[in-house]
PDB file of N, CA, C and O in Angstrom, chain B, residues numbered from 101:
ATOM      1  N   UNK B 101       0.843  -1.183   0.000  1.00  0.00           N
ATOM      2  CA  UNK B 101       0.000   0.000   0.000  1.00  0.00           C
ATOM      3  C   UNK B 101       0.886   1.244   0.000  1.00  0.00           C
ATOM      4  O   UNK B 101       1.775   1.470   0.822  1.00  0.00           O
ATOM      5  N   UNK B 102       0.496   2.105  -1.134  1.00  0.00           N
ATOM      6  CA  UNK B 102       1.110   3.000  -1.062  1.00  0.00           C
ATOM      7  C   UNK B 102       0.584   4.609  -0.383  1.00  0.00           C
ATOM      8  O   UNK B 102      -0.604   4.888  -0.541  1.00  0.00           O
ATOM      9  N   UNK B 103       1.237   5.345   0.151  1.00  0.00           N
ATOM     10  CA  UNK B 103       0.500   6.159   1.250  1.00  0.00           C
ATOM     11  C   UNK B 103       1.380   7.730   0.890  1.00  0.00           C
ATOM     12  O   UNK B 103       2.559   8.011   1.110  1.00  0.00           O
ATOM     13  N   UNK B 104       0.302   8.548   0.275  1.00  0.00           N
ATOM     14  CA  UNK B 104       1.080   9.421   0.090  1.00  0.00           C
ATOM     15  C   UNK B 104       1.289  10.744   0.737  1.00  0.00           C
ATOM     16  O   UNK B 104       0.245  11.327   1.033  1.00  0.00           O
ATOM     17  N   UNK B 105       2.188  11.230   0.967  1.00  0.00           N
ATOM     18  CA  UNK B 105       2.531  11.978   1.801  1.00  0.00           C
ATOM     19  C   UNK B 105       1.409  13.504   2.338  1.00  0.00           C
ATOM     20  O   UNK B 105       0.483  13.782   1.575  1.00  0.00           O
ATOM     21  N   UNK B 106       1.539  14.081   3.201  1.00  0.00           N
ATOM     22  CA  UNK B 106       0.347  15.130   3.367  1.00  0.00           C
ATOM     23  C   UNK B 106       1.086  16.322   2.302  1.00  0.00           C
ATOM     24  O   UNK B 106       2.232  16.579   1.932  1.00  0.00           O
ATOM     25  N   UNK B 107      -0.697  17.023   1.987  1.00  0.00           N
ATOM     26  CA  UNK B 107       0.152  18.247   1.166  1.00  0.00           C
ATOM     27  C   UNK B 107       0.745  19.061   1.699  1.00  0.00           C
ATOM     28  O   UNK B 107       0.678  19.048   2.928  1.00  0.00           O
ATOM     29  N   UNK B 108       1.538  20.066   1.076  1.00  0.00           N
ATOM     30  CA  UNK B 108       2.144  21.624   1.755  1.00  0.00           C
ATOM     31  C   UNK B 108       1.580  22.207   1.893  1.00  0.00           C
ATOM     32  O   UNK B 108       1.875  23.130   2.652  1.00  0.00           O
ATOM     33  N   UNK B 109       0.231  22.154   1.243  1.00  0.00           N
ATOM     34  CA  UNK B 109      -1.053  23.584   1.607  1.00  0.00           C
ATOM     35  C   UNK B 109      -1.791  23.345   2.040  1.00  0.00           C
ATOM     36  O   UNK B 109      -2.927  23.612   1.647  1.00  0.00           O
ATOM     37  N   UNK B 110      -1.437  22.545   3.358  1.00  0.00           N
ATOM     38  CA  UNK B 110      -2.143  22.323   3.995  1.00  0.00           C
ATOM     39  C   UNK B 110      -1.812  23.167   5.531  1.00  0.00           C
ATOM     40  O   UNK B 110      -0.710  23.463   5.993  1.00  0.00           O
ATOM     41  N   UNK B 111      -3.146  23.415   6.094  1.00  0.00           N
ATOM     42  CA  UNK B 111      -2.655  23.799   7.608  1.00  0.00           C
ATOM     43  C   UNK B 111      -4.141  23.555   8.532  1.00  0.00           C
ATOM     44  O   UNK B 111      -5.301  23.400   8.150  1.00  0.00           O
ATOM     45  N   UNK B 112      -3.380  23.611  10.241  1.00  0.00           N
ATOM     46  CA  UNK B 112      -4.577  23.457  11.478  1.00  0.00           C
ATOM     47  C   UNK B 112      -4.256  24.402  11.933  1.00  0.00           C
ATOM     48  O   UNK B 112      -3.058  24.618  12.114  1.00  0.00           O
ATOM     49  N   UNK B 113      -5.191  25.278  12.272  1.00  0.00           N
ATOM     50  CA  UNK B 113      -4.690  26.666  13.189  1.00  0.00           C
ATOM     51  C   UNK B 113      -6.368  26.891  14.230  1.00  0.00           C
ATOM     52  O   UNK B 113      -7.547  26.943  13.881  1.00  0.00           O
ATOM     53  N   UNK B 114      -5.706  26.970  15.524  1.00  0.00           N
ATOM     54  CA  UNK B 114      -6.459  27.239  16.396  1.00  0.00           C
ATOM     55  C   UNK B 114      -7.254  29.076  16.272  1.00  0.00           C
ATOM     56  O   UNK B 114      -6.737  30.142  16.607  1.00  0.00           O
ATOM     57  N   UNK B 115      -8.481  28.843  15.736  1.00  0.00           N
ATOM     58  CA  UNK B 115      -9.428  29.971  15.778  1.00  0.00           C
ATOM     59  C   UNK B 115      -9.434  31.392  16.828  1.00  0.00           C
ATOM     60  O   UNK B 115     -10.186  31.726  17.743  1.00  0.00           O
ATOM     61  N   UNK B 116      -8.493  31.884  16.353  1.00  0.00           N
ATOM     62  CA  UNK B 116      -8.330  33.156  17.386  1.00  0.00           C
ATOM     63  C   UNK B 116      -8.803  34.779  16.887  1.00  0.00           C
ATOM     64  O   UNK B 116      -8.409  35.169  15.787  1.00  0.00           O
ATOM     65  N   UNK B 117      -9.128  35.124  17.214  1.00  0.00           N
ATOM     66  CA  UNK B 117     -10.585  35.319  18.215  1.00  0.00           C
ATOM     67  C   UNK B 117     -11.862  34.155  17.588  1.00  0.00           C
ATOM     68  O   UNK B 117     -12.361  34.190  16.464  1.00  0.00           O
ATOM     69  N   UNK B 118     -12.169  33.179  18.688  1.00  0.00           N
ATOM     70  CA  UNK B 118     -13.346  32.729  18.349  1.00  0.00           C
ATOM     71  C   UNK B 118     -14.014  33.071  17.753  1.00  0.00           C
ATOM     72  O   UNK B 118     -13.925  34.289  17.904  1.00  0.00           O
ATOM     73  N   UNK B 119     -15.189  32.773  16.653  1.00  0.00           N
ATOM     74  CA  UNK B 119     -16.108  33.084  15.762  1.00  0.00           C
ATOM     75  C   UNK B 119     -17.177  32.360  15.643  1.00  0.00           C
ATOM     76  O   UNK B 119     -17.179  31.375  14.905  1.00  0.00           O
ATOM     77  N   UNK B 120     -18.403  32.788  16.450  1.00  0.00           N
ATOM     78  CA  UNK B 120     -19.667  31.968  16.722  1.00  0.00           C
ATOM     79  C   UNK B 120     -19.930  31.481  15.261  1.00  0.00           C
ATOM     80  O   UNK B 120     -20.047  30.270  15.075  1.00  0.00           O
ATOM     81  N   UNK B 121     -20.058  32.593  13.919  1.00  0.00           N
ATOM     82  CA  UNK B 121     -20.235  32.381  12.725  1.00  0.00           C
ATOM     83  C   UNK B 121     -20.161  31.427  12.224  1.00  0.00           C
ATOM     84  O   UNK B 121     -21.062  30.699  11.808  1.00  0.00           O
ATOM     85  N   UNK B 122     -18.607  31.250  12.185  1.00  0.00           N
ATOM     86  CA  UNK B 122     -17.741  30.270  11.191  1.00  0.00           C
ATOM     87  C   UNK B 122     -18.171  28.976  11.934  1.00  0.00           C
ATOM     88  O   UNK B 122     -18.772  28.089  11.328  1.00  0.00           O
ATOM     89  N   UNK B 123     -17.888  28.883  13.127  1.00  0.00           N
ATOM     90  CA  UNK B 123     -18.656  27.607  13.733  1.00  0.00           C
ATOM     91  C   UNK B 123     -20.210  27.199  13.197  1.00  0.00           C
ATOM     92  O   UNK B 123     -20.696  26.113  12.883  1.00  0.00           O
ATOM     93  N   UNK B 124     -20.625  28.220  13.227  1.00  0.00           N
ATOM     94  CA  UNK B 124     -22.174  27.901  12.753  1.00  0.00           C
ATOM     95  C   UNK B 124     -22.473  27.182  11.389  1.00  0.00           C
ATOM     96  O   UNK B 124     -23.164  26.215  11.065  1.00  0.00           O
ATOM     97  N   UNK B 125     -21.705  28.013  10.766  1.00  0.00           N
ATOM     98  CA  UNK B 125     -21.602  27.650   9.328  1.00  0.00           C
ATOM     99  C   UNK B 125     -21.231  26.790   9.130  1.00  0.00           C
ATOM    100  O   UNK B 125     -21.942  26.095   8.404  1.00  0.00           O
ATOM    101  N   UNK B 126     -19.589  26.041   9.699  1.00  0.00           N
ATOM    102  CA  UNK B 126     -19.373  24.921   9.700  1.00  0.00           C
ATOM    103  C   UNK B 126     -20.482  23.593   9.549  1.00  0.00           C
ATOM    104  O   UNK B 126     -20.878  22.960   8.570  1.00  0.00           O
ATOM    105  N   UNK B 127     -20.833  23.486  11.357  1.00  0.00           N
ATOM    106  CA  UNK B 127     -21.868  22.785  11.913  1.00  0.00           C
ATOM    107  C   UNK B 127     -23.064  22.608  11.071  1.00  0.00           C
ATOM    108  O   UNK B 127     -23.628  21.514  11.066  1.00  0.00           O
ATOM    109  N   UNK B 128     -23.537  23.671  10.298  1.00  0.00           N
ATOM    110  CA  UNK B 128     -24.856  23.276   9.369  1.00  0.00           C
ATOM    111  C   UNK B 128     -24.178  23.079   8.007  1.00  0.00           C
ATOM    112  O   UNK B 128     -25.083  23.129   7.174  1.00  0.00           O
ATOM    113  N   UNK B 129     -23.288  22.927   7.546  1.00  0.00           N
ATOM    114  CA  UNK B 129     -22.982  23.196   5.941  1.00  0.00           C
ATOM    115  C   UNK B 129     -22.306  21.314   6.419  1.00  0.00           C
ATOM    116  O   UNK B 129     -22.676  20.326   5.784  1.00  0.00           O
ATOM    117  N   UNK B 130     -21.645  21.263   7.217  1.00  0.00           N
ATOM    118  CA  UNK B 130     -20.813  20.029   7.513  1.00  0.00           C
ATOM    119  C   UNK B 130     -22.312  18.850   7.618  1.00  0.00           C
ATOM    120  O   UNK B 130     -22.736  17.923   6.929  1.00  0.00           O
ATOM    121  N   UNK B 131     -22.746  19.567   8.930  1.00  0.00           N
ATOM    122  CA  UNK B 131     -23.556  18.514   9.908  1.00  0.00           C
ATOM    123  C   UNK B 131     -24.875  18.145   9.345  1.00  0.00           C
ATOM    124  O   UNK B 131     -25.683  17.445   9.956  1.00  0.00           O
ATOM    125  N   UNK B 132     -25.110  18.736   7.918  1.00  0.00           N
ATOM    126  CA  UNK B 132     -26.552  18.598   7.321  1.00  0.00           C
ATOM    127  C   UNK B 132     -26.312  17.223   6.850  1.00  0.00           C
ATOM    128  O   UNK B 132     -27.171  16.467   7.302  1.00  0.00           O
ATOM    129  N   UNK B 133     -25.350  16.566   6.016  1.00  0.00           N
ATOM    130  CA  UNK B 133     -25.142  15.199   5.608  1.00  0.00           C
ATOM    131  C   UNK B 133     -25.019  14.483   6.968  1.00  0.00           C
ATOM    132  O   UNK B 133     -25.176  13.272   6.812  1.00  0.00           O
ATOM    133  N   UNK B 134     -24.872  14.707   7.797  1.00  0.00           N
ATOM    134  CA  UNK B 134     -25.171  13.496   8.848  1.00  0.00           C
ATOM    135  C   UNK B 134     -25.614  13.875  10.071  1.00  0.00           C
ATOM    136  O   UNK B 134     -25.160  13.748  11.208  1.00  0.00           O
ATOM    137  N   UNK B 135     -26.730  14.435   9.549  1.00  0.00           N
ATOM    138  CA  UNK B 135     -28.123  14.714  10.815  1.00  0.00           C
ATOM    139  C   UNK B 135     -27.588  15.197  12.162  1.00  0.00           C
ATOM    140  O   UNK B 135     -28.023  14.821  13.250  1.00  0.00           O
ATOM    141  N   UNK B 136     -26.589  16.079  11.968  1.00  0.00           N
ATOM    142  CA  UNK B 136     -26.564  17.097  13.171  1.00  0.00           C
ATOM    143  C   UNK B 136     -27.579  17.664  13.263  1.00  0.00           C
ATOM    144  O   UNK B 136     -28.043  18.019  12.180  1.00  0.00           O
ATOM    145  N   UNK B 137     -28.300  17.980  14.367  1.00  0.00           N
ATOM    146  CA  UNK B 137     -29.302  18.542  14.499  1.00  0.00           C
ATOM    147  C   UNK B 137     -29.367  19.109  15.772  1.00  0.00           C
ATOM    148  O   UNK B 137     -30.195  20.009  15.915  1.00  0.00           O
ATOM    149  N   UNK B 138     -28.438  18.674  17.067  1.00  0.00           N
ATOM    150  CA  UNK B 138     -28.500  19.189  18.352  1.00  0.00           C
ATOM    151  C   UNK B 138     -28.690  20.875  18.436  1.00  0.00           C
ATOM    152  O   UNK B 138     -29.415  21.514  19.198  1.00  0.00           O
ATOM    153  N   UNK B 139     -27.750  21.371  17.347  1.00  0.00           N
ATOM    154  CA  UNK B 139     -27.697  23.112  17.828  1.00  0.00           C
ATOM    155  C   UNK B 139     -28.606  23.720  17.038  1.00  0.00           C
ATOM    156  O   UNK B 139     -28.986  24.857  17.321  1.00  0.00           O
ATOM    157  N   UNK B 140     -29.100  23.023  15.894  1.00  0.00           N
ATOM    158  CA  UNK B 140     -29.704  23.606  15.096  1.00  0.00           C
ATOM    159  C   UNK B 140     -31.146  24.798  15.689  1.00  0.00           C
ATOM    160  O   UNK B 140     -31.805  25.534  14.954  1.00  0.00           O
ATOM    161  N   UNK B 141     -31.240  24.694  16.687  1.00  0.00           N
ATOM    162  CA  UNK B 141     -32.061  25.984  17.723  1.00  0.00           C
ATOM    163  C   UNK B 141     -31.274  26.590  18.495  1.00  0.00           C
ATOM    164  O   UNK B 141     -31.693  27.161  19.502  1.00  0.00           O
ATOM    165  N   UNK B 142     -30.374  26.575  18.255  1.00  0.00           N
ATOM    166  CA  UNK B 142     -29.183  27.310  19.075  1.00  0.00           C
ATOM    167  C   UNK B 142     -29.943  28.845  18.223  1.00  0.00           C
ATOM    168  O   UNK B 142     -30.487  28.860  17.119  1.00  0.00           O
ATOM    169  N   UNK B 143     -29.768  29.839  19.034  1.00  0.00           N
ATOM    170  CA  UNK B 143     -30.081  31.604  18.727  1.00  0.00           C
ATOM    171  C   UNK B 143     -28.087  31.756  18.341  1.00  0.00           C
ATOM    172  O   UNK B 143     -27.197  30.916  18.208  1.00  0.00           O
ATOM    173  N   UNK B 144     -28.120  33.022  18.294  1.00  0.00           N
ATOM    174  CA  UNK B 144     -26.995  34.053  17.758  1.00  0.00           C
ATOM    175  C   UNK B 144     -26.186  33.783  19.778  1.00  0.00           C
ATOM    176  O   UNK B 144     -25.079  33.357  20.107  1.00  0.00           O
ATOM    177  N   UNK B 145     -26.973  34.105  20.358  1.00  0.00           N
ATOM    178  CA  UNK B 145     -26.317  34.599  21.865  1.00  0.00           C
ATOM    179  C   UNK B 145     -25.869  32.731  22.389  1.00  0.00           C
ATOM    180  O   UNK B 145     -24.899  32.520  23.118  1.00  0.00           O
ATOM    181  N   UNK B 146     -26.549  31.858  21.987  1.00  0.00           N
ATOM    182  CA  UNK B 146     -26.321  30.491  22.205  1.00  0.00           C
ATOM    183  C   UNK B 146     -25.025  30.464  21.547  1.00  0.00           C
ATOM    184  O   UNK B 146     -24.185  30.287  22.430  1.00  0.00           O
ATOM    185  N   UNK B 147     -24.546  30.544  20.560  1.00  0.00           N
ATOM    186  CA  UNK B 147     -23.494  30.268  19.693  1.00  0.00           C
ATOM    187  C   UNK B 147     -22.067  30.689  20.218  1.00  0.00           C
ATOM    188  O   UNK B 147     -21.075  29.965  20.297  1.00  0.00           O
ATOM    189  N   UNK B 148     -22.208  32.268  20.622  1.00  0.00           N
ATOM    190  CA  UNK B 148     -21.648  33.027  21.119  1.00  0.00           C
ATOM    191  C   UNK B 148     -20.965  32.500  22.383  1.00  0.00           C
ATOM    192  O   UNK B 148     -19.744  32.501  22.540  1.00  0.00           O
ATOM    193  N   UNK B 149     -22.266  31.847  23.675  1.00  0.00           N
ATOM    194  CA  UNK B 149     -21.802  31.962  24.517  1.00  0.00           C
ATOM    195  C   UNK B 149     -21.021  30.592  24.409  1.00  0.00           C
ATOM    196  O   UNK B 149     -19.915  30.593  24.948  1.00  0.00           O
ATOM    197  N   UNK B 150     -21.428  29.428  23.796  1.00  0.00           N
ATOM    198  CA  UNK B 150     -20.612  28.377  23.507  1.00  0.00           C
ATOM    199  C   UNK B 150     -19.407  28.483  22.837  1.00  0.00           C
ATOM    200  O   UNK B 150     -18.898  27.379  22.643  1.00  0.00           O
ATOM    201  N   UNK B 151     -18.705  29.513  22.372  1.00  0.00           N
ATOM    202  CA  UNK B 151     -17.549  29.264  21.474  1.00  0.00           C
ATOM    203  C   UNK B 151     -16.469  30.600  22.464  1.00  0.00           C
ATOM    204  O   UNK B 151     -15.243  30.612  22.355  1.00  0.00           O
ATOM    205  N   UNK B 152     -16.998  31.290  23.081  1.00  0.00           N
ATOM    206  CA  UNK B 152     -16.555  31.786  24.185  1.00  0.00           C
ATOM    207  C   UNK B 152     -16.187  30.814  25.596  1.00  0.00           C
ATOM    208  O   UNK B 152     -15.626  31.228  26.610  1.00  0.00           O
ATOM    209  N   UNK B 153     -16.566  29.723  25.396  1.00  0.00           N
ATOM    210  CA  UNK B 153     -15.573  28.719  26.673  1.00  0.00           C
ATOM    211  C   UNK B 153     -14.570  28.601  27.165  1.00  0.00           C
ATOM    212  O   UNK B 153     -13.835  27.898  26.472  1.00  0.00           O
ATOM    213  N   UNK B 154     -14.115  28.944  28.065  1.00  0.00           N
ATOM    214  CA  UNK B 154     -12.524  28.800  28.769  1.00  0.00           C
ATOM    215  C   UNK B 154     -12.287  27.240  28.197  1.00  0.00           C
ATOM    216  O   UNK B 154     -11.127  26.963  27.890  1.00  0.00           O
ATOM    217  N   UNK B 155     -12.931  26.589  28.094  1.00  0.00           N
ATOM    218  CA  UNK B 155     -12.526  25.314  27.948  1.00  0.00           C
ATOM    219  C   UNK B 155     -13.028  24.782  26.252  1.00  0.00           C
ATOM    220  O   UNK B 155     -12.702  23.624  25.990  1.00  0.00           O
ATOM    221  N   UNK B 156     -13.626  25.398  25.365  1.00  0.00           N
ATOM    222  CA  UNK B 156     -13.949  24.742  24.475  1.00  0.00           C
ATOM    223  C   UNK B 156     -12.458  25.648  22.783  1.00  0.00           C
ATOM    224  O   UNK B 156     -12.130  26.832  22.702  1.00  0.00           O
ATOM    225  N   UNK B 157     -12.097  24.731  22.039  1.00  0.00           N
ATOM    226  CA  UNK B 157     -11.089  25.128  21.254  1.00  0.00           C
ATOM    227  C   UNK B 157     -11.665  24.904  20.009  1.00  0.00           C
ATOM    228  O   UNK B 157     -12.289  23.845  19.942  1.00  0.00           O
ATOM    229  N   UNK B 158     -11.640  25.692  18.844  1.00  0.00           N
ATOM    230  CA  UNK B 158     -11.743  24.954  17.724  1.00  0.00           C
ATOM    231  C   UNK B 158     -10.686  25.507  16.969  1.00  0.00           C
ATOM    232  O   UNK B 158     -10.096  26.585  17.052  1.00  0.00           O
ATOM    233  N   UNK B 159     -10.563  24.441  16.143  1.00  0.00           N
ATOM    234  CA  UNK B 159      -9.332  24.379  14.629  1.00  0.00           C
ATOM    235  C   UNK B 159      -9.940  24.650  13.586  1.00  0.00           C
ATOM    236  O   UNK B 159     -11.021  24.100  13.371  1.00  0.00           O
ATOM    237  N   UNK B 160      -9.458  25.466  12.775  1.00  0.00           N
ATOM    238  CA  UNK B 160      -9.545  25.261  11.056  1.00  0.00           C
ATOM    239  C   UNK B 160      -9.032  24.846  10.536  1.00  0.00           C
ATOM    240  O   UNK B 160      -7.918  25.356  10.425  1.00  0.00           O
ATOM    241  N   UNK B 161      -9.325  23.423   9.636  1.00  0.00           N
ATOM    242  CA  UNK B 161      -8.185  23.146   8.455  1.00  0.00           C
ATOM    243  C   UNK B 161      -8.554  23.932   6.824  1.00  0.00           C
ATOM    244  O   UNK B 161      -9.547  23.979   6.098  1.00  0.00           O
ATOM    245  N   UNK B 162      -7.159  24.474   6.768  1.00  0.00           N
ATOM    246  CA  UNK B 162      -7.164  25.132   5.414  1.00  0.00           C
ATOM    247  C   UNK B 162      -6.348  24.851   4.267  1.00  0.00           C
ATOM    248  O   UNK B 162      -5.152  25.139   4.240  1.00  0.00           O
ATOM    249  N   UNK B 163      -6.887  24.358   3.424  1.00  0.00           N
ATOM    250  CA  UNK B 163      -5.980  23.694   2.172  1.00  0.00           C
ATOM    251  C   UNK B 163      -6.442  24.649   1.182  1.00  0.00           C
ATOM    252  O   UNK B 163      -7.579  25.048   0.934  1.00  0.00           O
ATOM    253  N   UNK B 164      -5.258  24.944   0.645  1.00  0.00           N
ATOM    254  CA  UNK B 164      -4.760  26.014  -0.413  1.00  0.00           C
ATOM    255  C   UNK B 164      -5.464  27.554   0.251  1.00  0.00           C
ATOM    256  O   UNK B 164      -6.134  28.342  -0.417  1.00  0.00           O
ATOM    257  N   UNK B 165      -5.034  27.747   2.015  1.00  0.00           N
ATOM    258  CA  UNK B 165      -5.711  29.301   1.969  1.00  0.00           C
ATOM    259  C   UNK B 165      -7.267  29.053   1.722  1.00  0.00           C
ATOM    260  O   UNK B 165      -7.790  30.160   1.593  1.00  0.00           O
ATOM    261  N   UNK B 166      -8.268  27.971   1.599  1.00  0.00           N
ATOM    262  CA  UNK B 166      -9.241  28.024   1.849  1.00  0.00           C
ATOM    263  C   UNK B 166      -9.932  26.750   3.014  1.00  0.00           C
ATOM    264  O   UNK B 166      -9.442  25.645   3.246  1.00  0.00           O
ATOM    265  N   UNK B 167     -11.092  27.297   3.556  1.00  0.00           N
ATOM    266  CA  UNK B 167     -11.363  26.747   4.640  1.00  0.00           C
ATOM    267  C   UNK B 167     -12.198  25.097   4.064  1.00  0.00           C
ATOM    268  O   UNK B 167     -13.283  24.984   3.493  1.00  0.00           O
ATOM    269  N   UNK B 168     -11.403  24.203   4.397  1.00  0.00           N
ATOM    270  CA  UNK B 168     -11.767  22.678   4.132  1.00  0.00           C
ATOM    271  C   UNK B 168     -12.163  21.982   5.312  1.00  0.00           C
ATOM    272  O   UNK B 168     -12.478  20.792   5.296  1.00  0.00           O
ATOM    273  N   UNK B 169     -12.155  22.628   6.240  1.00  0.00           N
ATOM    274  CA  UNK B 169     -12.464  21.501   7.925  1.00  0.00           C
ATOM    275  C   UNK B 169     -12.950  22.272   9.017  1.00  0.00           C
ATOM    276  O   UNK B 169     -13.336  23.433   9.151  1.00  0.00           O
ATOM    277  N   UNK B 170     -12.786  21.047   9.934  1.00  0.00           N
ATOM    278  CA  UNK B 170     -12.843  21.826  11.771  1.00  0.00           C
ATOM    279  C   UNK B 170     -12.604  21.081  12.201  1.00  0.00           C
ATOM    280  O   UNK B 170     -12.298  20.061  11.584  1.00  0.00           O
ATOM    281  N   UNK B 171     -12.605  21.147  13.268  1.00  0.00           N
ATOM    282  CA  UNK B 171     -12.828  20.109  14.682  1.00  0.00           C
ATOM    283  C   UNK B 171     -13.180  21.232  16.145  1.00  0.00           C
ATOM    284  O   UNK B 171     -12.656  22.342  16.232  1.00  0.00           O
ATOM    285  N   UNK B 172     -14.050  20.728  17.089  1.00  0.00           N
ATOM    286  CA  UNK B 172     -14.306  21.171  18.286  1.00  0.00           C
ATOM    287  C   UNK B 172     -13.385  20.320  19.072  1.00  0.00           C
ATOM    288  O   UNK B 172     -13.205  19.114  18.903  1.00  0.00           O
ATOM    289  N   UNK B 173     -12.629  21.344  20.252  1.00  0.00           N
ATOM    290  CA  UNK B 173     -11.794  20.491  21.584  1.00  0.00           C
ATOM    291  C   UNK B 173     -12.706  21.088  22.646  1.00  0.00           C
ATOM    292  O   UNK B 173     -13.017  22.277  22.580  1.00  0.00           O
ATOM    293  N   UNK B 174     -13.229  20.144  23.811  1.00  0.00           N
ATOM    294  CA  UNK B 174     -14.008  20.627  24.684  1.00  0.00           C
ATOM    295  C   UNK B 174     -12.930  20.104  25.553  1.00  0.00           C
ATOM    296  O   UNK B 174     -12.742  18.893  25.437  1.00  0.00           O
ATOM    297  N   UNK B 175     -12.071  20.825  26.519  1.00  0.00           N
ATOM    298  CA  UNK B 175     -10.843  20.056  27.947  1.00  0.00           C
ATOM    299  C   UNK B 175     -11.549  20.174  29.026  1.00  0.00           C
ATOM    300  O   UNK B 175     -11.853  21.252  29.537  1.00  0.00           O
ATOM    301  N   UNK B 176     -11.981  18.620  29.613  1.00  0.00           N
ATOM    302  CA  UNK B 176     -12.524  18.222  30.791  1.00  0.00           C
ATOM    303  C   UNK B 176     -11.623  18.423  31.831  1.00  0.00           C
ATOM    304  O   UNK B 176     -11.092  17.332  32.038  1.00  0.00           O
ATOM    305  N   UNK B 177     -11.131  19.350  32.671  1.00  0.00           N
ATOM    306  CA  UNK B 177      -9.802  19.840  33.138  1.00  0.00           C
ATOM    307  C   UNK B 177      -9.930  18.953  34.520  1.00  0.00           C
ATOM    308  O   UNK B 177      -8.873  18.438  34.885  1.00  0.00           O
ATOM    309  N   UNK B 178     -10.980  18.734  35.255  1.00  0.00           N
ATOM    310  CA  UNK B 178     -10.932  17.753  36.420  1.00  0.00           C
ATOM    311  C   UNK B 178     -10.763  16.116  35.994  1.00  0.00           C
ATOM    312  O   UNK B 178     -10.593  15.256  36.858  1.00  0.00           O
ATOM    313  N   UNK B 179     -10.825  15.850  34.752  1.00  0.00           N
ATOM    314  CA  UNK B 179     -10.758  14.340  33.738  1.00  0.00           C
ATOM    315  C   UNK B 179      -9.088  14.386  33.116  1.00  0.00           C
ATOM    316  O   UNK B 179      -8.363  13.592  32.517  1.00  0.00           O
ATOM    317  N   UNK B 180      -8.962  15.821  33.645  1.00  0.00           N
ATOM    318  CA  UNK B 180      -7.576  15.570  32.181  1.00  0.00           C
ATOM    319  C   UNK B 180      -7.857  14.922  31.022  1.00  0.00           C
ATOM    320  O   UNK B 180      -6.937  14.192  30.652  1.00  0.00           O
ATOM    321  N   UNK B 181      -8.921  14.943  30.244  1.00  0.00           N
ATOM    322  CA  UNK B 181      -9.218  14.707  29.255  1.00  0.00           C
ATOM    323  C   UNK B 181      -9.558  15.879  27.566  1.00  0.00           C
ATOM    324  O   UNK B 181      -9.506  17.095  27.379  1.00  0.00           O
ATOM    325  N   UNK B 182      -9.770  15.112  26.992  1.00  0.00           N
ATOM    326  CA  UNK B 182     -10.023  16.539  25.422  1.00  0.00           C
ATOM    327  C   UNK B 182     -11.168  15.531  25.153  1.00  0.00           C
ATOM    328  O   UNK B 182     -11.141  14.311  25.319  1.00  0.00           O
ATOM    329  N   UNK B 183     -12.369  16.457  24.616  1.00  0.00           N
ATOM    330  CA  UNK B 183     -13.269  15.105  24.078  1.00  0.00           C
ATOM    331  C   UNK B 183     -13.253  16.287  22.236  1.00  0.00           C
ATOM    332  O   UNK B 183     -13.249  17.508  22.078  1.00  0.00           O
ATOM    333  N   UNK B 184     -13.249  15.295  21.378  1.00  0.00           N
ATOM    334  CA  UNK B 184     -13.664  16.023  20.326  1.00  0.00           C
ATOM    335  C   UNK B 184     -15.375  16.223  19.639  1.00  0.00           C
ATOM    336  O   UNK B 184     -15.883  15.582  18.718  1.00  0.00           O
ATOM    337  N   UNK B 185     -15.871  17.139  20.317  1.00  0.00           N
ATOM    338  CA  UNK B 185     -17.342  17.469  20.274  1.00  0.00           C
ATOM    339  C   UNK B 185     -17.380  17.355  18.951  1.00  0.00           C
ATOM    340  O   UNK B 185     -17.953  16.304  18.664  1.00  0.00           O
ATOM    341  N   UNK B 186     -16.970  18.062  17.824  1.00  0.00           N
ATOM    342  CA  UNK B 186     -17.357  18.184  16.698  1.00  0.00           C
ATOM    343  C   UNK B 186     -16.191  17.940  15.494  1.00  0.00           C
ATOM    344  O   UNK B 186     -15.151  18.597  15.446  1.00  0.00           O
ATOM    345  N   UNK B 187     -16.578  16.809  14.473  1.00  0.00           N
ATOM    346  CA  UNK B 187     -15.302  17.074  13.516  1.00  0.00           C
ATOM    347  C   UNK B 187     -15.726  16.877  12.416  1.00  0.00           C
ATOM    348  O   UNK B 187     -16.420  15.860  12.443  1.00  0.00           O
ATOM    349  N   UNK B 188     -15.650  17.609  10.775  1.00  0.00           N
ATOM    350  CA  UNK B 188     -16.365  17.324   9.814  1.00  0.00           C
ATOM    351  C   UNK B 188     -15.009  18.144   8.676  1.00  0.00           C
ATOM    352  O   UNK B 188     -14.019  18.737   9.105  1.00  0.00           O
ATOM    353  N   UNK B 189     -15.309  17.969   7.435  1.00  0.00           N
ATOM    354  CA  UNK B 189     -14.451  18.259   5.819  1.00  0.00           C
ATOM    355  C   UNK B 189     -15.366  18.665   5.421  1.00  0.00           C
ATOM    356  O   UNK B 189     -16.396  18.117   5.812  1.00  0.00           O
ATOM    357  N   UNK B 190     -15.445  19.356   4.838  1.00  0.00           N
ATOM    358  CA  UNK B 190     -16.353  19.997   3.648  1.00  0.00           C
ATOM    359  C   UNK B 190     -16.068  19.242   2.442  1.00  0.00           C
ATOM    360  O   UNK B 190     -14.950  18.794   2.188  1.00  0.00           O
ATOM    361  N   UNK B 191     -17.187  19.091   1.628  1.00  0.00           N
ATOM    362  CA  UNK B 191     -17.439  18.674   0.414  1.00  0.00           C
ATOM    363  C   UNK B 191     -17.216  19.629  -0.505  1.00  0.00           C
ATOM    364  O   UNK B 191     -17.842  20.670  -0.703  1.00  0.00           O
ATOM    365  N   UNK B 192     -15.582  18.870  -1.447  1.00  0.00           N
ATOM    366  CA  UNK B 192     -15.213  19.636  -2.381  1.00  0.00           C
ATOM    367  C   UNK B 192     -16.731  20.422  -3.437  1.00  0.00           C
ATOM    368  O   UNK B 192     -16.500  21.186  -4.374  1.00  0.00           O
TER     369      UNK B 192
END
């Protein structure tokens, strides 16, 4: 099996300043092919106050300078644990 190497234009960069938006957008553009539906009543101030968490992180993956991914890190800090709440690719 041959396994080929990751691209160069590729990158993960932790979302700084949080962006209820881009999360949103994510979550429904990602989560519509596989029946996410939990936030989908989430308001504007719901979004907000969830992506404002001392404890919740999200990533963008960006291939070629455009946005292709995510992932949610929620750190259970009394678990010492990371759970990954949310992870999805966009459809070329």
């Amino acid at each position: 099996m041959k396994v080929n190497k990751p691209t160069e234009n590729a990158e993960i960069n932790l979302l700084i300043p949080p962006d209820f938006q881009l999360n949103k957008f994510l979550y429904n553009k990602i989560g519509k092919k596989y029946n996410w539906v939990d936030r989908l009543i989430w308001t504007d101030q719901d979004w907000i106050k969830y992506v404002s968490r001392f404890d919740m992180y999200t990533y963008i993956l960006k291939v070629k300078n455009e946005i292709a991914g995510f992932f949610e890190f929620i750190f259970h800090e009394k678990k010492l644990e990371i759970e990954i709440a949310y992870f999805g690719i966009l459809e070329e």
